[in-house]
N, C-alpha and C positions, 0 to 999 in steps of 0.2 A: 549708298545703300548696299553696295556690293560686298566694300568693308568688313560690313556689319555681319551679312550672310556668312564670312569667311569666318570671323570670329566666334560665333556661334556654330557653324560647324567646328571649328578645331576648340570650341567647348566640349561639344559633345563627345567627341571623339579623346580628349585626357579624361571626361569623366568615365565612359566606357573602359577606357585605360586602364585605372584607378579600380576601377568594381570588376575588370578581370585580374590584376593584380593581386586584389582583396582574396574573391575566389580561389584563384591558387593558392593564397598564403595560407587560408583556412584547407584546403584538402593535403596542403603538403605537411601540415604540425597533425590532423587526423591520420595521416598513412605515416609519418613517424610515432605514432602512439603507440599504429597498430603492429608497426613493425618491434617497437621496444618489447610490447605486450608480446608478442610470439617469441622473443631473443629469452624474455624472462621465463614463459611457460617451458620454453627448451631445456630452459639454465635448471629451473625446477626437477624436469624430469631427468635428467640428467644426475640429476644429484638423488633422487629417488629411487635412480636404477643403482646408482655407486650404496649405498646405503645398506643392502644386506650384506651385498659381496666384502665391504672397507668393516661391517662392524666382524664378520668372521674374521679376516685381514687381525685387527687391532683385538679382539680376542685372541685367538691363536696367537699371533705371532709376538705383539707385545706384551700380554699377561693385562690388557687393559680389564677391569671386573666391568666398571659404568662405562656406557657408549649414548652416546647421544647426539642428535642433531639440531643444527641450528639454535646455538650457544652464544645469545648476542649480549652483551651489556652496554651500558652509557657512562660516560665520565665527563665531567666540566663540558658538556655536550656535543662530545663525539661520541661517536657507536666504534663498538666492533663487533663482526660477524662471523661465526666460524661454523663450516657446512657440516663437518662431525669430529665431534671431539670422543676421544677416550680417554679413561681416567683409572688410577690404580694406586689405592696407598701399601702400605703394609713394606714390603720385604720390593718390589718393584717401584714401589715411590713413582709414578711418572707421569705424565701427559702427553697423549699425543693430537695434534694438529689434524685437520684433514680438508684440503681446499677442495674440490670440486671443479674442473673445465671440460668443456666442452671439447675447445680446440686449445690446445697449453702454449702460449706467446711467454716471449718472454717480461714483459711485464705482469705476467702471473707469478713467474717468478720472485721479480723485486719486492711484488705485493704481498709475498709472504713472507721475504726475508724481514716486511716491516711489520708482520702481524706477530712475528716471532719477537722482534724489539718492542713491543708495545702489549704482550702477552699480560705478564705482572702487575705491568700500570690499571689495566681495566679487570685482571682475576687474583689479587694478592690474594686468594684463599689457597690456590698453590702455590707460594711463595715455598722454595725445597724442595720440590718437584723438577726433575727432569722432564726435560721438555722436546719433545722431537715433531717434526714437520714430514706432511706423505701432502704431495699434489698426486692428484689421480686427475686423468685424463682419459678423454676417446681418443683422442688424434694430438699428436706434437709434433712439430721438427725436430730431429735429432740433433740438432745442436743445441735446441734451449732444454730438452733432456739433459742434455750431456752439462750445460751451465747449471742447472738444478741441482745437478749429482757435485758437482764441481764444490756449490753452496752447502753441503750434507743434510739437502732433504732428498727423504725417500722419493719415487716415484711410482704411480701405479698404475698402469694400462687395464683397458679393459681387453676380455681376450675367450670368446665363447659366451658373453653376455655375465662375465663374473670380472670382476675389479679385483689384480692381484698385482702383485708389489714387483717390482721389475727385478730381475736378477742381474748384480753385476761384481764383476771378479775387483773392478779399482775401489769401488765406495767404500768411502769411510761414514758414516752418519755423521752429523754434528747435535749435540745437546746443547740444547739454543737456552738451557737456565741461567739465570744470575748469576749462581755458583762459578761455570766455566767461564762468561765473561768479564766475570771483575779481575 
């Protein structure tokens, strides 16, 4: 009879187990939702603050005429997404890029050195358009800065609550078009 008692205790006690197990599993994918959900509301606002300061920016400074945000298309069912793009035909011919981070890693970098390669594929309607790249940032290490500049994207700090283009005496830009890579 004892047996029995013992087995059915260490029943009850894996099923308890199991249902505090569960429990956790459900509160920890709810508090990763919420936490994505406030990474994305931040990412948003972030990009909402860069958005007058970066369309002055790409006016003034690049001759861009159209500015606009959030420039996504699909192809053979990948997306791309770009947080503000500017545009300008005429005597400027160009495009410029514009990522959006929060905090600038350097795989923000690579991720735009591949948005820059994959540009044409998902927008041939500028196909002969110069093309150029601005990560703007709140906060970066100065070394993935310095590997950004290294790559010839622009970069742009925020600085008084305005997004402006970072000055520096070595940068060269790079024109990330077909034209200069083939």
């Amino acid at each position: 009879m004892e047996a029995t008692t013992n087995f059915d205790d260490t029943r009850q006690i894996l099923r308890e187990i199991v249902q505090s197990q569960q429990e956790t599993d459900r509160i920890t994918k709810r508090n990763a939702k919420l936490i994505g959900d406030l990474g994305n509301k931040f990412g948003s606002f972030t990009e909402g603050m860069a958005f007058p300061s970066m369309e002055r920016v790409l006016r003034e400074q690049f001759g861009m005429t159209t500015v606009t945000t959030r420039y996504k298309a699909q192809r053979n069912g990948d997306t791309i997404e770009i947080d503000v793009l500017g545009l300008a035909n005429g005597t400027v011919n160009a495009v410029v890029i514009v990522e959006v981070k929060s905090h600038l890693k350097e795989h923000d970098v690579e991720q735009m050195l591949r948005i820059t390669e994959r540009f044409y594929e998902f927008f041939p309607e500028h196909n002969g358009k110069k093309l150029y790249a601005v990560l703007a940032f709140v906060d970066g290490a100065y070394e993935v800065q310095k590997q950004a500049l290294r790559a010839g994207l622009y970069i742009a700090r925020i600085h008084d609550e305005v997004f402006e283009l970072l000055p520096t005496d070595e940068f060269t830009p790079k024109d990330f078009s077909r034209a200069e890579n083939e």
